[in-house]
N, C-alpha and C positions, 0 to 999 in steps of 0.2 A: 695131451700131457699137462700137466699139473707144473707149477710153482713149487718150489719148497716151501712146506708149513711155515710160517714163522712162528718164533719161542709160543706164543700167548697159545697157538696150539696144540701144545704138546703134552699128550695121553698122561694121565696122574699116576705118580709113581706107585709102586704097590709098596707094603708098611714093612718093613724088618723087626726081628725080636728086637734088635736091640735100642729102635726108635730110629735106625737109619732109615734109608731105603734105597729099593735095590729096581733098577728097569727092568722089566718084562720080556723076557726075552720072545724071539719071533723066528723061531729057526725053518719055517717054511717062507719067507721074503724071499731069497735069494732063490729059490725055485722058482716061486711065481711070478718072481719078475722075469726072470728067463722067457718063461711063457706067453708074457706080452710083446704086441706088435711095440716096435721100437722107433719112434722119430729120431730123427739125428739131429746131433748136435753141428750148427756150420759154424766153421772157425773163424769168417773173415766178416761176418755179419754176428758183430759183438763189439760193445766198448772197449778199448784196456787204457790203464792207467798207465804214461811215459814219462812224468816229473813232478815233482810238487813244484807249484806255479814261482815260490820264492826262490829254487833254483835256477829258474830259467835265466838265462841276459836277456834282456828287454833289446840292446842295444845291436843285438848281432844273430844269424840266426842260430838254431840248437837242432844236430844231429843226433839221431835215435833209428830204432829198426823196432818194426813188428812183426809179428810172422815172416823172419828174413826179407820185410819187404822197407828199404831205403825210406826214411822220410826226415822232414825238415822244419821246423817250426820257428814264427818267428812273429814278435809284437809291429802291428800297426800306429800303436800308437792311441786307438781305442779298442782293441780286441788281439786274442789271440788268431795265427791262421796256420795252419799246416795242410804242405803238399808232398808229392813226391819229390822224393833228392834228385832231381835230375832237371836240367834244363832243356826244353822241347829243344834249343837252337844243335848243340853238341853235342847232347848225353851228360854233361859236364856237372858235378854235384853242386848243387845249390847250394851247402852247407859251407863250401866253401867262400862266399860272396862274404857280401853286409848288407847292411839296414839302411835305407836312405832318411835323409831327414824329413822325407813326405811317408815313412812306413812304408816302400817298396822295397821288395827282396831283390835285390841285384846279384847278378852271377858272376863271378871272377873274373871267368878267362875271358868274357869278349862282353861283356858290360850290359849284357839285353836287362830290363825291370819286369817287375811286375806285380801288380795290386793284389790285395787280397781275394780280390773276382777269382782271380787266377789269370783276368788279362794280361796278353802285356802293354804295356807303358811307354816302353822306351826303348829305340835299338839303334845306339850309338853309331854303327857304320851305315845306317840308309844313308843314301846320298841327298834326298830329300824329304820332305814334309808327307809328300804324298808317295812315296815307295814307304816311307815308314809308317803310315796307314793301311798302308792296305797291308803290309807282314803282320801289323798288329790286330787287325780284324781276321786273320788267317784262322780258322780253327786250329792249323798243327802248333801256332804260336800259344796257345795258353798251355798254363800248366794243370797238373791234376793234381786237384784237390782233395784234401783229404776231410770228413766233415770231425771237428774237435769243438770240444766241450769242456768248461772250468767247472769240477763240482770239489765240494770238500775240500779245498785245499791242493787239488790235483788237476792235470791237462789233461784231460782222454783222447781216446780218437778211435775212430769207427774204417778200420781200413781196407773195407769190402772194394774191390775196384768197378763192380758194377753199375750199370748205370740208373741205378733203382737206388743206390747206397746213401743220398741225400733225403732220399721222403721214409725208406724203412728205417735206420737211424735215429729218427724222432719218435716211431713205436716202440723203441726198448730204452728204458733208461739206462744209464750207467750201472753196474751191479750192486755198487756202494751202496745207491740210495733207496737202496731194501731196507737197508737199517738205521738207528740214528745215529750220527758221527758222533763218535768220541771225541774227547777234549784234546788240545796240544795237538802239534804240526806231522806231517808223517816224515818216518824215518823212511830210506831209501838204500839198495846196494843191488847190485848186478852179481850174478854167482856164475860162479864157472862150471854150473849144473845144468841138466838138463829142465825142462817142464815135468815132467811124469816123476822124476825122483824128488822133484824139489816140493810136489804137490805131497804124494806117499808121507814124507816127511811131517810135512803139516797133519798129518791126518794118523800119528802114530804116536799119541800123548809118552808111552811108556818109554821114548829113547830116551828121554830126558833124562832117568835116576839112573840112568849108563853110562851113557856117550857122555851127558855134562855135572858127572857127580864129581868131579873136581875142579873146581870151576876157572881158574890163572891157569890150572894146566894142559896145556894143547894137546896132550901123549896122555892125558887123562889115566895115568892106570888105577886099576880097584885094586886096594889090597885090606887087608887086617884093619889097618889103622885108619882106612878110610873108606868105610863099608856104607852101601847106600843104603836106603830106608825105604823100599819100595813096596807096595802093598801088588799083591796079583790084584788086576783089573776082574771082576765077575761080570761084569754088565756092560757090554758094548753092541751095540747093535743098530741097521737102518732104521728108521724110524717107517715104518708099514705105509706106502701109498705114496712116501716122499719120493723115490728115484725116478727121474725123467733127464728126458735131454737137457732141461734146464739147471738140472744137479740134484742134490741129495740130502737131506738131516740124520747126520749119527748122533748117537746119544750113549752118554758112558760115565762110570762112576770116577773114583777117584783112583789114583796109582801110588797115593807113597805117605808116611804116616801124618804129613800136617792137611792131609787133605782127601783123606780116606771116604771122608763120609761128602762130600763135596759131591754135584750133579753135573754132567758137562754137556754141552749141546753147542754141536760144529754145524754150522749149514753153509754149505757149498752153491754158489751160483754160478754157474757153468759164464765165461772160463777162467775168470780172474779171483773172483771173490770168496776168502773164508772166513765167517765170523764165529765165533767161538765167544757162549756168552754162560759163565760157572754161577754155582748160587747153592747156597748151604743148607744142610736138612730142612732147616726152618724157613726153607725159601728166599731167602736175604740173598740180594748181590755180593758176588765173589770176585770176580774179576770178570769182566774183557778183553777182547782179543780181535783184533779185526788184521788179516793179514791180506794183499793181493799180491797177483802173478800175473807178468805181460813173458808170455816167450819172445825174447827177441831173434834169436838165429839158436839152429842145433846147438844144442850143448850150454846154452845159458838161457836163464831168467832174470827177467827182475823183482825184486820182492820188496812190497812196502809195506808198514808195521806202526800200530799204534796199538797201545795197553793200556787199559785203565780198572789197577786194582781198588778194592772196597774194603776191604779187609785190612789188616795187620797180617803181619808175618808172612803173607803169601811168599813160596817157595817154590821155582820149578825144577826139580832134581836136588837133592838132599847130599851133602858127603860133609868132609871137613869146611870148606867152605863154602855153601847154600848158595844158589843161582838165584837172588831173586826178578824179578821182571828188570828187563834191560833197562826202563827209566829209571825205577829205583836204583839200581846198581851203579850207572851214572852220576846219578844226584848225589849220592854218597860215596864216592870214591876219593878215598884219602888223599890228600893233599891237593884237593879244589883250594881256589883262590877264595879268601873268605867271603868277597861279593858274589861270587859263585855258589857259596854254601847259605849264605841269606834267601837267592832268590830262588835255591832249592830248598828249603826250609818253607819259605813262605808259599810256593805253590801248593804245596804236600798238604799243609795244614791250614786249614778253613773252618775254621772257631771266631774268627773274630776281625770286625773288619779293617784294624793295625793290620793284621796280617795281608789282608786285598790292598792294605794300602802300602805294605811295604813289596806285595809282589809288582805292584805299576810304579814303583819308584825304581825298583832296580831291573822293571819287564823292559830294557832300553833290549834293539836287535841283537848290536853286537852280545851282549849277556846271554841270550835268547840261543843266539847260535853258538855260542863259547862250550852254551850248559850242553848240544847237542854232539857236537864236536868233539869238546874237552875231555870228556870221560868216554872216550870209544874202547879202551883199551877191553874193559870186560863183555860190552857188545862183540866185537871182533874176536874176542877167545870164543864165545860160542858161537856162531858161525864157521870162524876154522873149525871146530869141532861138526859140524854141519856138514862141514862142504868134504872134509875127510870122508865122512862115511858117505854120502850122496854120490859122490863122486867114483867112488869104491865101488859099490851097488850099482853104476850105470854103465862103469867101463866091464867089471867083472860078468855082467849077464849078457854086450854086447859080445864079448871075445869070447864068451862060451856058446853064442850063438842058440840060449836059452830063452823062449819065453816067462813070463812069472807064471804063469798059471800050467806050464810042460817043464818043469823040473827046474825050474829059478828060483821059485821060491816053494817053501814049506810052510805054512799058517796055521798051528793047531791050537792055539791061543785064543782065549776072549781078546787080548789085548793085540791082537792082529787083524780085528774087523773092520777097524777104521783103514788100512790098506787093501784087503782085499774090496771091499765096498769100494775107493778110487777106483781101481783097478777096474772091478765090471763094470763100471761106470765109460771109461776109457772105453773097452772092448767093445760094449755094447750099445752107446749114443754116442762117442765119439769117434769112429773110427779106428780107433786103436792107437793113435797117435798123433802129434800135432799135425795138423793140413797146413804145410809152411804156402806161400804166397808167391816167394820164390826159389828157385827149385836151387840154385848154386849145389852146393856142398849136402843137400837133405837129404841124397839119395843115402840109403838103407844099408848102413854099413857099421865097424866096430867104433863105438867113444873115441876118441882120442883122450889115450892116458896124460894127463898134463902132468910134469917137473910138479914139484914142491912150491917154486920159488912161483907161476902160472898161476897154481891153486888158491896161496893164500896173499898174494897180494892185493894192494890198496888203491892202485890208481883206477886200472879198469873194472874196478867194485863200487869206488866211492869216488873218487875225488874229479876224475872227468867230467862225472855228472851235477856237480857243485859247485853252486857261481862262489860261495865263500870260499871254500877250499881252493878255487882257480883263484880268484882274488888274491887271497895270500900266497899262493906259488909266484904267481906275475912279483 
């Protein structure tokens, strides 16, 4: 099986009267891939992304989960290390410990160390020098490691527990580095979704002129006075020979009037990574899109996100007040601090090089993180708009004990290819759904409908996972 194309090969579009142009559609794909033998996709033999590396604390360790599997990460002092959250001595979470001033991970409850080997080090109650050699030469005494990676701005980690997971881990890169990074730092949030809704999502340009065509308001209604401008999608479709275990290329026109005639091309690399790269009749860059997904336990993901528009005016969902990309909406949201509005001003605009030099007079961190921070308000309305419906859609087809494709969902839409395409993707290379690592709570049962106040709150979204935000809370 095959790699996803990337952009440089993708089939030239065929020419429209009106000088647009329109994808070719392929309505026997979805048949003949049926028809192929299928490799699978293996869940725990994969990178995922767990923090942008400026959130971590250096100084303490940092708890997270992957495939509901416990893990802990923590600075040496010249390297990142992550293990499993568990201490060989107790079972006792290692996240709970500290950092020693030699880079050893220390455990709370009874003081054992241990290097980034995964040795251990040190174990406070031996009685002597040589009992506490030989516990520490013990195989049950080390811990297991987990193998992690800095790329992009991000800590990965490859959390296969086998004993093959340190040499196959060097044969796959991380999924990011298919593409070239975008500029600026990645955003970050924990949803109180599932993986399979929170992908679908991504892969469903048209909710946007809906769900967020009124953009400050979280109840979103459509009425007369605030009518969205949404164009019917004609052209969406797989991209012919793209679909394997590795993932997928959709390709699709535009949805709504500032961007009608716009090309879109999402490539998915199985299991974290989607890049979405737009570009206008005349071939000229539109925007980008790079978003990733680490499942951490049933019913949540985590989602990281960086945009980089080229254009003017880009608009995602149109009404009385226009969505534009979450950086822009931030940079510009009323009543920034006006050093605030300088250093958003001067990033934006690259004419001239006063402008480079006023953005590295006022690029100090704290500005940096202010500007990331400061304006969440419009990020976070969409989102709650997100997670409303996501949330809706995973509880509502759990408690009707539906599948999507046996009476859950209905798809008769051009502008429904990019879910169903997830979808047999899912069914057909991945097993049908996340292969958690540990089994806790994954057994095969209805959503839990979460309260309101569950849904759309801020700490287990954001702010646990942010050494600034915990900073300022302390």
């Amino acid at each position: 099986a095959g790699e996803p194309a990337p952009a440089s090969a993708r089939a030239a579009p065929a020419a429209r009267p009106n000088g647009a142009v329109a994808l070719a559609e392929a309505p026997a794909a979805a048949a003949a891939d049926a028809r192929e033998p299928k490799a699978q996709f293996k869940w725990s033999k994969a990178w995922y992304p767990v923090s942008p590396v400026s959130w971590l604390e250096r100084g303490r360790p940092n708890e997270f989960r992957v495939l509901n599997r416990p893990l802990v990460a923590w600075y040496t002092g010249k390297q990142w290390a992550v293990a499993e959250d568990l201490c060989p001595h107790r079972a006792a979470p290692l996240s709970l410990g500290y950092v020693t001033d030699a880079g050893a991970l220390a455990c709370r409850y009874h003081g054992w160390e241990f290097e980034s080997s995964g040795a251990c080090s040190r174990v406070p109650w031996a009685t002597d020098g040589e009992q506490e050699g030989r516990i520490c030469s013990a195989p049950a005494s080390r811990l297991r490691l987990v193998p992690c990676e800095v790329f992009d701005g991000l800590l990965w980690v490859w959390p296969d527990e086998s004993e093959t997971a340190e040499a196959e881990c060097g044969l796959t890169p991380p999924a990011a580095m298919a593409h070239a990074a975008l500029p600026g730092e990645w955003g970050m949030v924990e949803l109180p979704v599932g993986y399979v809704p929170a992908l679908e999502n991504q892969f469903d340009p048209a909710h946007a002129e809906f769900l967020h065509a009124k953009f400050n308001d979280s109840d979103s209604a459509i009425g007369a006075t605030n009518p969205t401008q949404f164009v019917p999608m004609t052209s969406f479709r797989v991209r012919p020979g793209s679909m394997s275990e590795k993932g997928f290329v959709v390709e699709h026109g535009g949805y709504n009037t500032s961007n009608e005639d716009v090309l879109g091309e999402r490539t998915f690399i199985a299991p974290t990574s989607s890049r979405t790269e737009y570009s206008t009749k005349d071939g000229e860059p539109y925007l980008s899109a790079h978003v990733l997904y680490t499942p951490t336990e049933p019913n949540r993901v985590k989602m990281f996100t960086k945009f980089a528009p080229y254009q003017a005016g880009i608009e995602a969902g149109r009404g009385a007040k226009a969505a534009r990309t979450a950086a822009t909406a931030r940079d510009n949201e009323p009543g920034a601090p006006p050093l605030e509005r300088l250093q958003a001003w001067a990033r934006n605009t690259h004419r001239s090089l006063l402008t480079q030099y006023l953005a590295q007079l006022v690029g100090n961190e704290d500005v940096r993180m202010g500007l990331q921070h400061g304006f969440s308000t419009a990020a976070y309305t969409l989102g709650d708009q997100d997670i409303a419906a996501m949330h809706g859609v995973e509880y509502s087809l759990s408690a009707a004990g539906r599948r999507w494709n046996e009476g859950g969902y209905f798809l008769p839409t051009q502008a429904d290819a990019g879910v169903g395409a997830f979808r047999r993707w899912m069914e057909s290379r991945a097993g049908g759904a996340v292969d958690w690592l540990r089994a806790g709570d994954c057994a095969d049962g209805i959503a839990p409908l979460l309260p309101e106040g569950e849904r759309y709150e801020r700490f287990h979204r954001h702010t646990k996972h942010c050494k600034y935000c915990r900073d300022r809370k302390s």
